[in-house]
C-alpha angles and dihedrals in degrees: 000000000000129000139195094269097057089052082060090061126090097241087045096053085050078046094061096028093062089041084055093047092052098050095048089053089058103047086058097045094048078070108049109103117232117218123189113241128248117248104243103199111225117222119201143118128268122220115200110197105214 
């Protein structure tokens, strides 16, 4: 699909750049915990309009 001479072209070399940049997203992300959040209880009053 692509061979060396298209990596020595300008487009080619975006091209690697943005597969670098993915993997490496998602080589940190696949780090980041997750926590469930705390239910925080709202307290406030509810107005019905009749």
């Amino acid at each position: 699909m692509y061979d060396r001479s298209f990596f020595r072209t300008q487009l080619g070399q975006a091209a690697l750049a943005s597969i670098v940049a993915m993997s490496a997203f998602v080589m940190l992300s696949s780090h980041i915990t997750v926590t469930t959040p705390v239910a925080a209880i709202a307290t406030y009053e509810q107005v019905e309009i009749a």
